[in-house]
RODO-2510 file (C-alpha; in nm, 4 decimals, decimal comma):
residues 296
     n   res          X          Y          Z
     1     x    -1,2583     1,1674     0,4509
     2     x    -0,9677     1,0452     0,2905
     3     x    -0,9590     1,0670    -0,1089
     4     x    -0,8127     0,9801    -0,4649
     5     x    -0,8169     1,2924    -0,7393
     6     x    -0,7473     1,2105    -1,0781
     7     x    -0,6911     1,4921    -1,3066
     8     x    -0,6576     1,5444    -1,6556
     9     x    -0,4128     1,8277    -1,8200
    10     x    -0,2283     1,9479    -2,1644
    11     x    -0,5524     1,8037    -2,3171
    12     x    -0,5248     1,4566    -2,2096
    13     x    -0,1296     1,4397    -2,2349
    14     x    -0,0910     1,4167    -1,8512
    15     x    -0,2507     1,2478    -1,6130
    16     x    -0,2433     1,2828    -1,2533
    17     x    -0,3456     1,1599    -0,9346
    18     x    -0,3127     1,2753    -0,5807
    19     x    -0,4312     1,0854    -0,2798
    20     x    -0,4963     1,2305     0,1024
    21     x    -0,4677     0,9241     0,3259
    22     x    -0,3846     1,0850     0,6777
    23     x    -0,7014     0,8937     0,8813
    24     x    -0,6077     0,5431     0,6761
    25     x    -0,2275     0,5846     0,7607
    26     x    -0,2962     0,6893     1,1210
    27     x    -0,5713     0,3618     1,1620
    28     x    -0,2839     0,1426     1,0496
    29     x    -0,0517     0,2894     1,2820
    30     x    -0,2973     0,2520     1,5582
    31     x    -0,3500    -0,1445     1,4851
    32     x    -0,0039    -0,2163     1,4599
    33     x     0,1812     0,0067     1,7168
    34     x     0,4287     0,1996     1,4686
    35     x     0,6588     0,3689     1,5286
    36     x     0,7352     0,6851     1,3850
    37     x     0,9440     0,5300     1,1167
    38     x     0,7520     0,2262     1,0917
    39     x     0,4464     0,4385     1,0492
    40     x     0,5733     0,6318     0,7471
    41     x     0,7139     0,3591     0,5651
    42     x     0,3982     0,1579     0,5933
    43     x     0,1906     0,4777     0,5298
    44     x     0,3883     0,5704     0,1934
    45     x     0,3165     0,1894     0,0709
    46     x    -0,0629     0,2143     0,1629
    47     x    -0,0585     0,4896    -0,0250
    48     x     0,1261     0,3641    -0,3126
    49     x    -0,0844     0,0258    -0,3288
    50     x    -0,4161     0,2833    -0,3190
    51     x    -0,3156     0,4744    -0,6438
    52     x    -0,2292     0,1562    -0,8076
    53     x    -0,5678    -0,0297    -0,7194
    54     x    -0,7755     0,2517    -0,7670
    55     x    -0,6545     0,2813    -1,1383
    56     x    -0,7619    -0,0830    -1,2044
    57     x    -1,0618    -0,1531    -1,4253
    58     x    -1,1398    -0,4638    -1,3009
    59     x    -1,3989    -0,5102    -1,0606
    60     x    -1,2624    -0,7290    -0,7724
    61     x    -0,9303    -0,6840    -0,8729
    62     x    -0,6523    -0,6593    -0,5926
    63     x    -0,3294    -0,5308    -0,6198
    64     x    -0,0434    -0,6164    -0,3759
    65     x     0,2868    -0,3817    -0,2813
    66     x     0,5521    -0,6017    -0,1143
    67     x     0,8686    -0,4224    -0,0389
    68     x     1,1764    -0,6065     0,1197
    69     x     1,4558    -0,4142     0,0704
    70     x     1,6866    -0,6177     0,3825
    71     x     1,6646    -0,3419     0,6175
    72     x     1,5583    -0,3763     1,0014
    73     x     1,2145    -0,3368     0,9363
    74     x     1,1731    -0,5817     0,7423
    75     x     0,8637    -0,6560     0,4774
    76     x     0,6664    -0,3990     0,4153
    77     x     0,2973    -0,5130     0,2148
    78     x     0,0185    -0,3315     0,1362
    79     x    -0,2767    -0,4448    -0,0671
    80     x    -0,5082    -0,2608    -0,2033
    81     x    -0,8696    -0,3335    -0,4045
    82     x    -0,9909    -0,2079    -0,7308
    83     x    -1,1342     0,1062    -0,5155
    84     x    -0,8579     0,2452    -0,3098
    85     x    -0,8882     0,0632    -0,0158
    86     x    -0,6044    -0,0767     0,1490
    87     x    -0,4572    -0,2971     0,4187
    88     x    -0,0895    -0,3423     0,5453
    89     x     0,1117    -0,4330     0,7542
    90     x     0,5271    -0,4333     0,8510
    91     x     0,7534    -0,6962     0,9948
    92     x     0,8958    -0,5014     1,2216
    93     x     0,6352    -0,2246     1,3590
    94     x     0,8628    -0,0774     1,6890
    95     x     1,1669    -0,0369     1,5074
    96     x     1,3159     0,2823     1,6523
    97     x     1,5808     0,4641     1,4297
    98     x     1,7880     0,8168     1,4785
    99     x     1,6496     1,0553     1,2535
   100     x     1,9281     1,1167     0,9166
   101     x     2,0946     1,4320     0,9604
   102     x     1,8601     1,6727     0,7429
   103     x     1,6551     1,5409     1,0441
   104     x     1,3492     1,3534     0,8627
   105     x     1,2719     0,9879     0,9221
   106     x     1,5233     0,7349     0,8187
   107     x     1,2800     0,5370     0,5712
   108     x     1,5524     0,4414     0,3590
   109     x     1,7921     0,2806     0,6469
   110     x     1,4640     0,1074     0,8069
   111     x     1,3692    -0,0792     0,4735
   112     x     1,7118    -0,1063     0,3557
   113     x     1,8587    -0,1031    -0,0235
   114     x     1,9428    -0,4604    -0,0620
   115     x     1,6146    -0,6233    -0,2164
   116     x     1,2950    -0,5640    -0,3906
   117     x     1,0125    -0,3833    -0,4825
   118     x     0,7075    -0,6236    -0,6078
   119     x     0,3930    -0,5422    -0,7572
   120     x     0,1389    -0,8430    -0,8067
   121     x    -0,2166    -0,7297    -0,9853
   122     x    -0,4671    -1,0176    -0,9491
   123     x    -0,7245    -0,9590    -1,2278
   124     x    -0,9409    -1,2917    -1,1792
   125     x    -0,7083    -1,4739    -1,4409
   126     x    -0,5172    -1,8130    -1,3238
   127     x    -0,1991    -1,6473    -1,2206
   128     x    -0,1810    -1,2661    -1,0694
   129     x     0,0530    -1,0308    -1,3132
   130     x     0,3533    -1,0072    -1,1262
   131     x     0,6522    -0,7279    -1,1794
   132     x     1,0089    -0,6351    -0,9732
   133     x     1,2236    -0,3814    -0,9882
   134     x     1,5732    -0,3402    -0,7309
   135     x     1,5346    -0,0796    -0,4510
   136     x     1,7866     0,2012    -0,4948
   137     x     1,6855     0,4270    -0,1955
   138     x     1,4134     0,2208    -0,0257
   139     x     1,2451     0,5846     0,0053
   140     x     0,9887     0,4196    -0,1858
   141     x     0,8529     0,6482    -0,4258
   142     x     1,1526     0,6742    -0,6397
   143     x     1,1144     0,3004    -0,6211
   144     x     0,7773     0,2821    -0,7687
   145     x     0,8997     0,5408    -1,0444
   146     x     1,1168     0,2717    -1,1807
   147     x     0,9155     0,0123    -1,1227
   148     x     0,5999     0,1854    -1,3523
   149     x     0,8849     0,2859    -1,6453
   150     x     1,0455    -0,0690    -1,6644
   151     x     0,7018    -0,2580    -1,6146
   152     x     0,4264    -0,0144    -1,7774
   153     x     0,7038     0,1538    -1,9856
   154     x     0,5458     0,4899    -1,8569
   155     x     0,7307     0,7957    -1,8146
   156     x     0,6173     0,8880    -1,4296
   157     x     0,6680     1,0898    -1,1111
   158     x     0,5433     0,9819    -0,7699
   159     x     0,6260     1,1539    -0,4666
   160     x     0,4597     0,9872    -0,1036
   161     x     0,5118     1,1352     0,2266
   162     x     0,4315     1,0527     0,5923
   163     x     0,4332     1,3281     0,8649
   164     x     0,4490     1,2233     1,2265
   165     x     0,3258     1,4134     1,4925
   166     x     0,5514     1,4669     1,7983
   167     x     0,3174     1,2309     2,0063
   168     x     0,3577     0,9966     1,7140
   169     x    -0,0093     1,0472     1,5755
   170     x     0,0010     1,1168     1,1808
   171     x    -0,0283     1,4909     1,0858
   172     x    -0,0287     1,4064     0,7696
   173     x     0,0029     1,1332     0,4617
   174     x    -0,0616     1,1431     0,0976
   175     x     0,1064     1,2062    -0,2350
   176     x     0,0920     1,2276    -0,5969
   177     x     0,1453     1,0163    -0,9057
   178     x     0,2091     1,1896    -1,2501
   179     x     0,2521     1,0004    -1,6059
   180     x     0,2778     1,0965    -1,9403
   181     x     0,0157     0,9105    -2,2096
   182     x     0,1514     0,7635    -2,5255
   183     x     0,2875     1,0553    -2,7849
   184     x     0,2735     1,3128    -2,5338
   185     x     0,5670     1,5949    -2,6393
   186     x     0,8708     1,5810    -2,5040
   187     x     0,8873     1,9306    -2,3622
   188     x     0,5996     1,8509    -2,0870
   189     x     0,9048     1,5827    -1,9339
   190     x     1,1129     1,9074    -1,9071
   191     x     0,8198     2,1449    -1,7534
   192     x     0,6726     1,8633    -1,5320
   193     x     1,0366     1,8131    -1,3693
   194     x     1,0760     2,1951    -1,3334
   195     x     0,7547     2,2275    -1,1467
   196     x     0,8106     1,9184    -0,9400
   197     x     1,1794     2,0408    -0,8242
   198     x     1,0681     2,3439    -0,7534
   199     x     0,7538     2,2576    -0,5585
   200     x     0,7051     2,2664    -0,1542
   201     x     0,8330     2,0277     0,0458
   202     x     0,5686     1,7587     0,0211
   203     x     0,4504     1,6824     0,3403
   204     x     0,4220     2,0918     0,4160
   205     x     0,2028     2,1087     0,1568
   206     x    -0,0045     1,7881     0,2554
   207     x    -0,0311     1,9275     0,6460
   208     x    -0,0936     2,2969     0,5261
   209     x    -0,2809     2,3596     0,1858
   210     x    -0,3880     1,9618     0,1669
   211     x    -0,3613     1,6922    -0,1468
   212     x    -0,5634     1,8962    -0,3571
   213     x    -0,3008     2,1989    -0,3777
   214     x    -0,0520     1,9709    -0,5493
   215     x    -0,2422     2,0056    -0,8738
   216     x    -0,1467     2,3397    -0,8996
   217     x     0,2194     2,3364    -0,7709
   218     x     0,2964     2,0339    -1,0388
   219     x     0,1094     2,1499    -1,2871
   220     x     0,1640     2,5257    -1,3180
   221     x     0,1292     2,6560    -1,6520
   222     x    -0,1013     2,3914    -1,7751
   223     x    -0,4564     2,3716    -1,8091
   224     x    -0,5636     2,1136    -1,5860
   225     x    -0,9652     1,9779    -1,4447
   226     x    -0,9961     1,7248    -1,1872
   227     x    -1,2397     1,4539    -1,3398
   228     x    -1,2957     1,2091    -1,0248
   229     x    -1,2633     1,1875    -0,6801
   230     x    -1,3325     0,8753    -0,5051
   231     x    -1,3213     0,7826    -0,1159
   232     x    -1,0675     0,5682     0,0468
   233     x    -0,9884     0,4365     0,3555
   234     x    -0,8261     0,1305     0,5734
   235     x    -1,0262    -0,1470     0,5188
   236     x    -0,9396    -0,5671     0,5938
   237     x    -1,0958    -0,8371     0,4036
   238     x    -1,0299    -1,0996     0,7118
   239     x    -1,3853    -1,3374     0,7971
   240     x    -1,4467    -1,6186     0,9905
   241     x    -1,5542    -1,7529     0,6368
   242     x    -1,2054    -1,7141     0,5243
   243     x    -1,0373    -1,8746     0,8897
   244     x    -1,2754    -2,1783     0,7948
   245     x    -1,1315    -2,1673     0,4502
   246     x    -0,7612    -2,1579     0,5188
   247     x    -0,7982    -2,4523     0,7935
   248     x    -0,9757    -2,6782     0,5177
   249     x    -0,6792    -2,6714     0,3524
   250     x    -0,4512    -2,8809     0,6728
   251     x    -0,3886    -3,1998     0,6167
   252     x    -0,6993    -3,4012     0,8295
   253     x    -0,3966    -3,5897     1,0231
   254     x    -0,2761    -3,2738     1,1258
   255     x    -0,5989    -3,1311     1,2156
   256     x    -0,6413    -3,4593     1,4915
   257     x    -0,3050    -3,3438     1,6307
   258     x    -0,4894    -3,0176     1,7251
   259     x    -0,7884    -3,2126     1,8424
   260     x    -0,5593    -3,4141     2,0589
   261     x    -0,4709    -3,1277     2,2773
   262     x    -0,8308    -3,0434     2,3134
   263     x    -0,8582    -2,6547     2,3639
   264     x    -0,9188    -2,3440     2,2223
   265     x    -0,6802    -2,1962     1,9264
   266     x    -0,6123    -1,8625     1,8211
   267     x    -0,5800    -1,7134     1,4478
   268     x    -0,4893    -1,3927     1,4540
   269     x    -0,5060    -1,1100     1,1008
   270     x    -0,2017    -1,0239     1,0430
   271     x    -0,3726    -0,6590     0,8674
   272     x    -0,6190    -0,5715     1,1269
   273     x    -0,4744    -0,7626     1,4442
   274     x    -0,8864    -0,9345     1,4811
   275     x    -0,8538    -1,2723     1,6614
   276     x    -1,0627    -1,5262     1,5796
   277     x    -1,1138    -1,8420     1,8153
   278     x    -1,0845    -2,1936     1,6609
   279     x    -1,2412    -2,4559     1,9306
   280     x    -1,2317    -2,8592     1,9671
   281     x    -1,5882    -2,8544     1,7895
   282     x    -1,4550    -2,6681     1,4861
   283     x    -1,2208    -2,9159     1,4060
   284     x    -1,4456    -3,1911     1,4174
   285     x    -1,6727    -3,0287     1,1959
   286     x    -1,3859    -2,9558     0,9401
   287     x    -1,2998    -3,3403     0,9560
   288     x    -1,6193    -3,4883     0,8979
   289     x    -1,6714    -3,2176     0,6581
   290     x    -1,3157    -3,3936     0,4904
   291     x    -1,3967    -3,7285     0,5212
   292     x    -1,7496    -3,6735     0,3500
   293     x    -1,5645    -3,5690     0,0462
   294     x    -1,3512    -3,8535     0,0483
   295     x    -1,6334    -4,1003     0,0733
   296     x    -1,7928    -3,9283    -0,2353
***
């Protein structure tokens, strides 16, 4: 199953997080037909948006990644809810790319430098908290570094990794988020780096040792204790309840140009790739349903 483990260390100082998502990244490559590159940018955003919504309070709280960074794959979102569990999707989900010359994934070429890295928290207020930073590698997790020290003004480390199997299943996804609490001693900065440069390659350790055997690479020499872990997985909010809702929202006169050509539409998620049907009868209902409230 995949999971979220938050840890604790240097009495409170640090806290980290580290988050095995291989089934969740692999179920979202399987709805959307990614490729290998496609797959591990969209995986490292799931990912991302799943440590982020996990850590809100909030109940029914959503968070949203959006990353659009000009590149040939275009938008990459994921959005996550207040207990891990995501949804995404790509623009461009069969982009094919060579692989860079160290011979990993081009992530960085596919999403592109040029643009944006958005965060939007919806807490249930009027308007959703909403924060941008520039993308300087479109890697993605350096992006979200600077995006939680220029909008949460914490000192953090994230590192999110994809690996794609030669028949372009996922191996393996995951990664880790570390940050430093307010007054924490400015020698832990140094030690935390040192531990994190010298670490394992990331996704080696994720497809070898698994998530859990980042708490001890990162944070060797300090006394650490895991104090949650909580399930995750790939999961869309999409209803016919919530179809219904975003036709009610057409203008009627538009909704008796799609009665006029009397048959059958289509609305398909864009996160899960269900199709829902949308008949003659529906519409009717939806316009006597509009011109009741006008008559009251």
């Amino acid at each position: 199953m995949d999971t979220i483990i938050r840890a604790t260390a240097a009495d409170g100082s640090i806290k980290m997080a580290v988050i095995s998502a291989r089934d969740t990244v692999q179920r979202a490559r399987e709805i959307h037909g990614c490729s290998p590159v496609a797959a591990a940018a969209l995986g490292r955003t799931l990912c991302a948006a799943s440590l982020l919504g996990e850590a809100m309070k909030e109940d029914n709280a959503s968070l949203t990644v959006r990353i659009n960074g000009g590149g040939p794959l275009g938008s990459v979102v994921a959005v996550s809810d207040h207990e891990g569990y995501v949804r995404g999707y790509v623009e461009n989900p069969g982009l094919e790319l060579p692989l860079r010359a160290d011979g990993k994934l081009d992530v960085g070429g596919a999403v592109g430098r040029g643009g944006l890295l958005t965060v939007s928290r919806d807490i249930g207020l009027k308007e959703p908290y909403i924060g941008s930073v520039e993308l300087v590698s479109g890697e993605i997790a350096e992006d979200l570094t600077r995006y939680l020290l220029s909008s949460d003004q914490v000192p953090s480390a994230c590192g999110l990794g994809v690996l794609v199997d030669t028949d372009r299943s996922v191996k393996a996804a995951g990664g880790f988020l570390v940050q430093l609490m307010p007054g924490a001693p400015e020698e832990l900065i140094d030690r935390l780096e040192e531990n994190i440069f010298l670490m394992d390659q990331l996704t080696t350790v994720l497809s070898e040792d698994g998530a859990e055997a980042l708490f001890s690479q990162i944070l060797k020499g300090f006394d650490w204790h895991v104090v949650a872990r909580v399930p995750i997985g790939y999961r869309c909010a999409c209803s016919r309840e919530r179809v219904d809702e975003a036709l009610s929202v057409i203008d009627p006169a538009e909704l008796r140009e799609m009665l006029d050509e009397a048959h059958d539409f289509t609305v398909r998620c864009q996160f899960c790739d269900k199709v829902y049907t949308v008949t003659p009868d529906d519409l009717r209902r939806m316009l006597a349903e509009k011109n009741s409230e006008k008559e009251k």
